[in-house]
N, C-alpha and C positions, 0 to 999 in steps of 0.2 A: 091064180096061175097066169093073167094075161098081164098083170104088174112084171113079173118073173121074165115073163117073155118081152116086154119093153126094153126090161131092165139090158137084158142080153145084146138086143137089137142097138140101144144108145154105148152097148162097150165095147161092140163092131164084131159082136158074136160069141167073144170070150165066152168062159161063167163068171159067173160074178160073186165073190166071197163074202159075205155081206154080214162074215164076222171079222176081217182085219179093218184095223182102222191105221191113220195115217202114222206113221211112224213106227209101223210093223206090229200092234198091240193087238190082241187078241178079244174075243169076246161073244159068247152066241146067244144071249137073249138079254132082256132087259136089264137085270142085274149087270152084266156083262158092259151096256151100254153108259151107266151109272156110274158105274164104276172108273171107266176111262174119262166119263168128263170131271168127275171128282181130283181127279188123281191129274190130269195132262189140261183141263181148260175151264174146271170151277169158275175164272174170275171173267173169261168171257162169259161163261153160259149164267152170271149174275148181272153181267153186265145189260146182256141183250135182252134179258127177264123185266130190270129196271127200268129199263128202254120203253119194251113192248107194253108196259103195267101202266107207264104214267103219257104214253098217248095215247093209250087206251081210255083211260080216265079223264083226261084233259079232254078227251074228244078231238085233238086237231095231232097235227104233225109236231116233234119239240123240234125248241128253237135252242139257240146258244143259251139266252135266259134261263134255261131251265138245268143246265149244267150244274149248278150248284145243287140242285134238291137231288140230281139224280148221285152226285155226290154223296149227299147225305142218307140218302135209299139205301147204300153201297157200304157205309161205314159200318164196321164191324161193331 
């Protein structure tokens, strides 16, 4: 409840609908949330997946160098 109530406090008191998403899409649980990055942002949220997977593993921050493998993470 006190996330709920942050939440409220940071939209200047509004409520806060925390099934629309941007572009007017709709959606009220997970499935829901799935669903809309499938459909409207798949190829960033593979993106930043690739990203997060291989500095994670490298252990340091990626560099330009590394553009190519994440290329190749990425290719279908």
């Amino acid at each position: 409840m006190a996330r709920l109530e942050k939440a409220c406090e940071r939209s200047g008191g509004r409520p806060v609908d925390a099934a629309r998403y941007s572009g007017g899409s709709h959606g009220a649980d997970f499935e829901g949330v799935r669903t809309y990055i499938r459909e409207h942002r798949q190829k960033d949220f593979i993106d930043n997946l690739s990203r997060k997977l291989l500095a994670f593993s490298l252990g340091r921050s990626l560099q330009l160098s590394d553009e190519p493998l994440i290329e190749r993470m990425q290719a279908d």
